[in-house]
N, C-alpha and C positions, 0 to 999 in steps of 0.2 A: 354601809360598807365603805373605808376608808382604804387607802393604797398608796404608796412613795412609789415614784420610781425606781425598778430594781429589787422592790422586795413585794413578795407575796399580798392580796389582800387580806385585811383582816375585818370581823366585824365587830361591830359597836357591843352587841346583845351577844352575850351566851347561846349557842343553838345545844338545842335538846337532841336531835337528831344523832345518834351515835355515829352513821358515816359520815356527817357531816365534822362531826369530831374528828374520829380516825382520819379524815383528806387536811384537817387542821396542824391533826400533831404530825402526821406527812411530808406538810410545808415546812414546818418550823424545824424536821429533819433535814429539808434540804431539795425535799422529793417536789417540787413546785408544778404546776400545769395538770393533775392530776384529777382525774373526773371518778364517778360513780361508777362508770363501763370499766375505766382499769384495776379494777378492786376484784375484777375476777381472776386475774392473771396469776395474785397472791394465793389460789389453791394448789393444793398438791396434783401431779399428775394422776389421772388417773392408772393402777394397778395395772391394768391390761393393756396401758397404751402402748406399749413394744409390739405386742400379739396384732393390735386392731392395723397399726401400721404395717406389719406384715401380712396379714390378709386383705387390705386395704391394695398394696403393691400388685398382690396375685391375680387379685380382681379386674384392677386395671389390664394387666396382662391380659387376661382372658377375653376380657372386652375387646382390648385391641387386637388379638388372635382372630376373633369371629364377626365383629362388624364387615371386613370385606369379604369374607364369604356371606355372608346376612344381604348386602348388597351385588355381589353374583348372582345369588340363587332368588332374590325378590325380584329385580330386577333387569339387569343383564340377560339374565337365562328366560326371562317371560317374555320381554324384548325381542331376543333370538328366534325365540318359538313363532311369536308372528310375526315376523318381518316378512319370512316367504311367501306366505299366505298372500299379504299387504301388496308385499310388490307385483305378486303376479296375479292380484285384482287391480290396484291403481293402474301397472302398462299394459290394459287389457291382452295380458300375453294364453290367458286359458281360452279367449275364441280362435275359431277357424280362420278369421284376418288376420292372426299374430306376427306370421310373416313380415305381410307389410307395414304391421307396428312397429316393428324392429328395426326395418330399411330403413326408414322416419327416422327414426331414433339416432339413428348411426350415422347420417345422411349427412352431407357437410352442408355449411352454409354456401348458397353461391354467389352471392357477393367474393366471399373468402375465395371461390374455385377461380373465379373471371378474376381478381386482382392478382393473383399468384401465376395463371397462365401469361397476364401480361409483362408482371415480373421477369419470366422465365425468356419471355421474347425480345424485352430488351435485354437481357445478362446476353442472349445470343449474339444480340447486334453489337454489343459495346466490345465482346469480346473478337467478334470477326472485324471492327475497325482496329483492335488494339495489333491483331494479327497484322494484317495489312501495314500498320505502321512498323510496325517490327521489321518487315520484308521491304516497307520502303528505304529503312535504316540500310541495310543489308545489299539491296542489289539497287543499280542506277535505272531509274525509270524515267523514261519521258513525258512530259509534260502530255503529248497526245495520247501517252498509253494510261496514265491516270484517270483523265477528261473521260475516257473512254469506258473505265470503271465506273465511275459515282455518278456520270451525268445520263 
């Protein structure tokens, strides 16, 4: 098989192979690059291909109409159905201690209770100094009437 750049190869020997001919006379039309696979493109459409495409579209539709309910009713709703069950076996909430399951449960941290009361106790103080100073603004205090507050 011989080949220039630019132009199609050609070969030395005659090929007996009729497609091999037809991709021959192909090239020398013009049609270059062309394989054995794109020889089927040259049939005529199938008759019914309008119809197959139209039922093809419906179909589709229909699939996509019913996959999420297919996925509601498999799963979601089987899901649903034991969840109650589940949850009030895992927080042992059907024994006679459920009660105190529940306080537990609900219970704050107290790390979280002790930091937040302490919080709370300085916001008091910061804000009866801010007071204080507002009123020292406001009226003239004596040096021993101050002493007399903070010390």
């Amino acid at each position: 098989m011989t080949s220039l750049p630019g132009f199609p190869p050609t070969t030395t020997a005659f090929s007996t192979d009729p497609v091999d001919q037809v991709l021959a006379s192909l090239a020398r039309l013009g049609y270059t690059g062309l394989k054995r696979e794109d020889l089927g493109r040259l049939h005529a459409g199938d008759e019914y291909e309008t119809e197959i495409l139209l039922m093809s579209g419906v179909s589709y539709r229909r699939i996509i109409d019913n996959v999420p309910g297919l996925i509601d009713t498999m799963f979601v709703k089987t899901f649903a159905s034991s969840l109650q069950d589940n949850l009030i076996r895992e927080f042992i909430l059907g024994q006679p201690d459920a009660h105190e399951h529940c306080a537990e449960y609900l219970a704050e941290d107290p790390a979280a209770v002790s930091r937040r009361t302490e919080l709370k106790q300085r916001i008091n103080m910061l804000e009866s100094v801010q007071k204080d100073l507002m009123d020292f603004g406001n009226n003239k205090h004596t040096r021993e009437e101050l002493e007399n507050v903070y010390y």
